[in-house]
N, C-alpha and C positions, 0 to 999 in steps of 0.2 A: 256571476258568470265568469269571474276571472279565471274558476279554475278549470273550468268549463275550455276557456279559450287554450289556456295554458297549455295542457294536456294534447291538444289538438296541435297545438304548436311542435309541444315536445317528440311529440311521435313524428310528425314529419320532418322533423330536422335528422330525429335517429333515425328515420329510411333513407332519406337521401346520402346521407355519412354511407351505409352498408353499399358500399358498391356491388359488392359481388350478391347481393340479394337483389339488386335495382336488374343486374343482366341476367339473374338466375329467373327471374318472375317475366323475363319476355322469351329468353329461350326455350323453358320448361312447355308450354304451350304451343309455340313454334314449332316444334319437335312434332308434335301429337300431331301438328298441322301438313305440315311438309310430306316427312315418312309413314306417317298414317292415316292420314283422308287426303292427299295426293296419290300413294300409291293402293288404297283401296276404293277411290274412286275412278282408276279405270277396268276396275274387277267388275262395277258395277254398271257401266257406261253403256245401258242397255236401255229400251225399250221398257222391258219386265222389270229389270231391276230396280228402275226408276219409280215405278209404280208402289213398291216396300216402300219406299221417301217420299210419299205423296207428291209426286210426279218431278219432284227437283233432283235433280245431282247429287251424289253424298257429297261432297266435298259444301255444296249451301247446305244441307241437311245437319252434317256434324259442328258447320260453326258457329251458332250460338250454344251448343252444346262446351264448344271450347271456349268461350264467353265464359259462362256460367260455372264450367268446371276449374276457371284463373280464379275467380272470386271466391269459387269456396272452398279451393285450398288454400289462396293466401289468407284467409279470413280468419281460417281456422287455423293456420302456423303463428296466429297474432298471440295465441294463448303463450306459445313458448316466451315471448317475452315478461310476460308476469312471472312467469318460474326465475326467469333472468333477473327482474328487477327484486325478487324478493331474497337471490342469493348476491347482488351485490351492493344491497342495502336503499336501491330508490324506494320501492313499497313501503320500507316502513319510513320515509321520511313524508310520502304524501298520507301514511295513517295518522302521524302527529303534528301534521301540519293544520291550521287553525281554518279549514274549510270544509267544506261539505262533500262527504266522500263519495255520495250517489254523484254528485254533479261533475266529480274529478273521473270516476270511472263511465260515466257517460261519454265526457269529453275526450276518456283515453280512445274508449270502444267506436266515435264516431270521426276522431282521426284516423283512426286502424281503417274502419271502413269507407274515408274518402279516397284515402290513397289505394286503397283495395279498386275499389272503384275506377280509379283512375289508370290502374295495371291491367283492369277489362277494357277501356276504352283504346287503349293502346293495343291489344290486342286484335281488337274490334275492329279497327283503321287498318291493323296490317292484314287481316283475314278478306276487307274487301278489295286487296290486290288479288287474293286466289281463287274464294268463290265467284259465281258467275249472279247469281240470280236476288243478292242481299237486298235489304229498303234502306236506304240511306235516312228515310224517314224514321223508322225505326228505331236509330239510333240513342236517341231520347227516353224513349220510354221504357225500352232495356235497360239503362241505366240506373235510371228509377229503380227499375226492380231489381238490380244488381244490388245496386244501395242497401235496399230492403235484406237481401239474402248475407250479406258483406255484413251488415247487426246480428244479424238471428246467428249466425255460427261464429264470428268474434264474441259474443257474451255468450255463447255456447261455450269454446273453446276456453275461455277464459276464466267462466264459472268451473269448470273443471281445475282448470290448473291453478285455482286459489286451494284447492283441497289436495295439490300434490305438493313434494317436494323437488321429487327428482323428474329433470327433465328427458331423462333416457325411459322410464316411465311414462309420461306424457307424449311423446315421441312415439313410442310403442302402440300405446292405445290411441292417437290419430294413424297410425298410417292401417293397424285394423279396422277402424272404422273409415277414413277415406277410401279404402276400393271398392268394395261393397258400395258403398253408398253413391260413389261414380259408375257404376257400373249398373246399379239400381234404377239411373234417373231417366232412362230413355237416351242418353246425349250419343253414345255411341249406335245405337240400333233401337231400332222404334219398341215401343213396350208393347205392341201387339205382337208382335215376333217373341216375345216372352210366354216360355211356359207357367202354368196358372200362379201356381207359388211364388215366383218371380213377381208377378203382377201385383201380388196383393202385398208384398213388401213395397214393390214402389209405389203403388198409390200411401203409403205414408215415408214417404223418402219426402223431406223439405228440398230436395236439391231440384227432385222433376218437377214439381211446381218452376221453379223458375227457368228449367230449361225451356219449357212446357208455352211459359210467358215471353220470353227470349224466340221462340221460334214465332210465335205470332206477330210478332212485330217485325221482324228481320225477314222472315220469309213470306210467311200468311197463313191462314189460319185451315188450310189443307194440310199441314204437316202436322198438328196440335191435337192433344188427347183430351184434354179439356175446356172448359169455356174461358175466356182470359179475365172474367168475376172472380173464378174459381179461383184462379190463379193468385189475384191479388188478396184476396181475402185470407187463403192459407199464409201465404209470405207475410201481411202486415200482422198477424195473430202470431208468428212465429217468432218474427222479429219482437212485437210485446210483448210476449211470454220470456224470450231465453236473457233479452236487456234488464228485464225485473229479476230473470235471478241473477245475472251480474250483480245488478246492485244491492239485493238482498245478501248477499255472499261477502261482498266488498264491502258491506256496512258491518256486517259481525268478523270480519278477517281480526288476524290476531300475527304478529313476528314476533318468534322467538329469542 
């Protein structure tokens, strides 16, 4: 387990060092928050309108969408660091270090994802100053599932960028696949408002699963498209599947 811990250690002392990522990971959300479900929730501040948002306010409507949508960009920016560590020689010193490399890239992947984790809850704290109608109860078992979605796209992201070099490449193919797939998940406008073809991409979006879970807890389950079994069962199969190929990837990885 040492390298298990270690990893776990290393990542969090390298986030905390990155100042300007520590302010960039509460701004970037905040933004979404403020000038964009502040000033589109009094568009909506209707009777009728409200009824599209299964009868809440956008502004409770869009924030566990903004939850969900903190964890699975930072989750998946965690990849950029393996491009990093392998152009400034960390990777190859844990490839020949005398430990076990599933248990080092586990431990890398589930520091990635505690502090991910912990950029949603802080998120999470400042959204219930704005929205009106949150579950403070709730707060727990989001998390949970943030957790979940924070693995499935860190050993997503990550399993990718063992097979690149270049991080302006890596970079590229995240931000095409980030908008699309935010945009996919329900978190902005409900996916029944989605014309058909829209619809049938997001029911295989990993991202509206956990808006999907994030709304049933934080608001209830009038705003939720499917069961919260549903929910959990895609997220912890997701998270299984993309952590096994991290480590299937990270056991055959090779430095030149």
């Amino acid at each position: 387990m040492r390298a298990f811990t270690t990893m776990i250690y290393r990542q969090a002392k390298r986030f905390f060092r990155a100042r300007s990522r520590v302010m960039g990971m509460i701004i970037n959300p905040l933004i979404w928050l403020i000038f964009f479900g502040l000033g589109w929730s009094k568009v909506f501040d209707t009777p009728m309108a409200r009824t599209i948002f299964g009868g809440v306010d956008y502004l409770t409507f869009l924030a566990p969408g903004i939850f969900a949508m903190t964890i699975f960009n930072q989750s998946f920016v965690s990849g950029v660091s393996v491009i990093w560590d392998k152009q400034f020689g960390f990777l190859k010193e844990i490839l020949v270090a005398p430990a076990s490399r599933k248990e080092a890239i586990v431990g890398r992947l589930t520091g990635d994802s505690l502090l991910t984790t912990v950029q949603g809850l802080i998120i999470l704290l400042l959204t219930f100053l704005l929205a009106e109608n949150l579950k403070l109860s709730g707060v727990l078992p989001a998390l949970v599932m943030g957790f979940l979605l924070a693995i499935a796209f860190s050993g997503f992201g990550t399993t990718l960028a063992l097979k690149m070099e270049s991080m302006e490449g890596f970079q590229m193919i995240m931000m095409v696949l980030m908008m699309p797939l935010t945009f996919l998940s329900g978190a902005i406008y409900p996916i029944e408002a989605m014309p058909g073809w829209m619809k049938a991409l997001a029911y295989i979006n990993p991202l509206t699963y956990a808006v999907d879970g994030a709304r049933y807890y934080l608001v209830g389950s009038n705003v939720t498209r499917f069961s919260i079994t549903t929910d959990w069962i895609v997220l912890g199969l997701l998270a299984l599947v993309f952590l096994s190929f991290a480590m299937l990837e990270f056991e055959k990885a090779t430095i030149d």
